[in-house]
C-alpha positions in Angstrom: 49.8 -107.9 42.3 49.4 -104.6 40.4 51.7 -101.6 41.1 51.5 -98.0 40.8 51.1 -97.5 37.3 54.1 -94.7 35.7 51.1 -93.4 33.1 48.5 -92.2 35.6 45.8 -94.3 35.1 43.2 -94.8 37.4 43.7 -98.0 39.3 40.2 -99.5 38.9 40.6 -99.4 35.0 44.0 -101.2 35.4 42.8 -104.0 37.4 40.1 -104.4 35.0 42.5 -104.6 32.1 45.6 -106.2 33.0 44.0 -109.7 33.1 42.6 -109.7 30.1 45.9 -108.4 28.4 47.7 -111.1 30.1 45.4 -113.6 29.0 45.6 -111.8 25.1 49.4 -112.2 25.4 49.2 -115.4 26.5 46.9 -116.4 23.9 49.8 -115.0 20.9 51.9 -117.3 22.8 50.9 -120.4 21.9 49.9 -118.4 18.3 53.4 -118.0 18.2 54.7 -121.6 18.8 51.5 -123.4 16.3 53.3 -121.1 13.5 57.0 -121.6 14.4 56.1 -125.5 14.5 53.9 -125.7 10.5 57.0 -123.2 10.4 59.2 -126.0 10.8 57.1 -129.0 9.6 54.9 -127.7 6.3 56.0 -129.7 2.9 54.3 -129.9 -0.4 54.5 -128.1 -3.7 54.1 -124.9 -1.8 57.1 -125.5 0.5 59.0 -121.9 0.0 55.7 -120.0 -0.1 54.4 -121.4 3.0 57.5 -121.6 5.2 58.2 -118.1 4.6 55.1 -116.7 5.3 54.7 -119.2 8.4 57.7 -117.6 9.8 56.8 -113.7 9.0 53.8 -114.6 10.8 55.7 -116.0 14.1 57.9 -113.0 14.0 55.1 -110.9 13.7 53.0 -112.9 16.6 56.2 -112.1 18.8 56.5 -108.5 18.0 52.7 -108.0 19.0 52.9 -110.3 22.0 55.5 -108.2 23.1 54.1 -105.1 22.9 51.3 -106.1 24.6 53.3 -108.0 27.2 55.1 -104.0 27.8 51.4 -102.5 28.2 50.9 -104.5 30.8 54.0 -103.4 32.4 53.2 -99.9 31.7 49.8 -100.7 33.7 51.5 -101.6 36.7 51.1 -105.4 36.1 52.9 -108.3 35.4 53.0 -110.6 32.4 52.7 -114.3 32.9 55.8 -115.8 31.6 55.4 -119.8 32.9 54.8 -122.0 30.0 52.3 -123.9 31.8 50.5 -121.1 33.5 50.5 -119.1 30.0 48.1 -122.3 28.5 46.2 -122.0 30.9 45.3 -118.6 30.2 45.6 -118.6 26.5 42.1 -118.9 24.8 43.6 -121.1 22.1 44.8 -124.6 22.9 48.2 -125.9 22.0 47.6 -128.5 18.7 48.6 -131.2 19.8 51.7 -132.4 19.4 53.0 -134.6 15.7 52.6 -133.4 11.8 49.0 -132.7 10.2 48.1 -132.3 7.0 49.6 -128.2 5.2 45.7 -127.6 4.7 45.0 -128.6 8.8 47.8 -126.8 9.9 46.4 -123.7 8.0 42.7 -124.5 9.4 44.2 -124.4 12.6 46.0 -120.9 12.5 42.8 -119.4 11.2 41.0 -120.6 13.9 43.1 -119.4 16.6 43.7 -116.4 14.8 39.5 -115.7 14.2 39.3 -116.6 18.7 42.2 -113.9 19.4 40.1 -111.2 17.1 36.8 -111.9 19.0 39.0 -111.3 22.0 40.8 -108.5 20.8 37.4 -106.3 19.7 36.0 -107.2 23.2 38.7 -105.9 25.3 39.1 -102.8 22.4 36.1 -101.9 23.4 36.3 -102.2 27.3 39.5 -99.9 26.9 37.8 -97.6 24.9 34.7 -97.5 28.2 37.4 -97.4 30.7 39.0 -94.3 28.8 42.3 -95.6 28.1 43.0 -95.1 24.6 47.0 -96.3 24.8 45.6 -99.7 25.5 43.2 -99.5 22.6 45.7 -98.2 20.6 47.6 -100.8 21.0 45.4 -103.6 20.7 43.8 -101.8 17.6 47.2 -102.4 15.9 47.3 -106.0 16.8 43.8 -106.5 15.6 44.5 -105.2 12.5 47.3 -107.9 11.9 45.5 -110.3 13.3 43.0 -109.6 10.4 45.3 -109.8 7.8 47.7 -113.1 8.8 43.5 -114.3 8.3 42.9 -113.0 5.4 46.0 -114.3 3.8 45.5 -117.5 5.7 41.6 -117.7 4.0 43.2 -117.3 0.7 45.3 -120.5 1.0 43.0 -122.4 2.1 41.0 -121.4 -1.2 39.7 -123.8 -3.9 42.9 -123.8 -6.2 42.0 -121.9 -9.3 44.6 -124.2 -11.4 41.7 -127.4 -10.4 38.4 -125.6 -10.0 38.6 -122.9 -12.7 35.5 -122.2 -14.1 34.4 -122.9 -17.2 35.6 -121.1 -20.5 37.3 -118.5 -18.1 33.6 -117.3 -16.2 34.0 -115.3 -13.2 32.0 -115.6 -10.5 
């Protein structure tokens, strides 16, 4: 059911976009919950480095989840809030459950996090054709985190310089 929306917008663009929002903040759902839980499980040498940045990450996942979960609101729609049903919708799956290995766990987030941009630049783009630039806005943010939680998470998965350092100090 979609209501009036407060912001003007024509209804046909709404109904076109509040899906695939809901299905975007359904999707940093269960983003959120893979980092809280190598959050709560990473060991190893890198403990401190990696549990911090594991939880920035969760409380950034949560910030953008919310703000897209208000969009939708501001639409006229209604976020999905069920566990169950917000799996369903999520275009990552929940890992399943028990420990992996830190460099898995890592592997893992990148993944999901390289799916949600795909999805993000698709329905950036839609917004964009549909003339509402508050929703592209808004997702243009998330992207750009998105982005960089990879970025960051491509670097630790990186060939350890202290092991696989080149030769006599060559650079590549």
């Amino acid at each position: 059911m979609i209501e009036d929306n407060p912001i003007g917008l024509d209804e046909e663009v709404v109904e076109q976009l509040i899906p695939k929002l809901d299905e975007i903040q359904c999707t940093l759902w269960t983003l959120y919950h893979q980092y809280q839980k190598h959050h709560w499980l990473v060991e190893g040498p890198q403990f401190n480095d990696l549990h911090l940045f594991l939880e920035e990450n969760y409380e950034e996942v949560h910030k953008y989840l919310d703000r897209v979960a208000e969009r939708i609101t501001a639409l006229g729609g209604i976020p999905t809030s069920a566990p169950d049903a917000q799996a369903e919708l999520s275009h990552v799956e929940h890992e399943p459950e028990g420990t992996y290995r830190v460099r898995q766990m890592l592997q893992h987030d990148l993944d999901a996090e390289r799916t949600l941009a795909e999805i993000l630049r698709e329905v950036i783009s839609e917004a964009q054709d549909l003339g509402d630039p508050g929703t592209e806005r808004t997702l243009k943010k998330a992207l750009t985190k998105v982005e960089d939680r990879a970025h960051h998470l491509d670097h630790f998965l990186g060939e350890d310089s202290l092991e696989h350092g080149r030769p006599n100090g060559e650079t590549a």
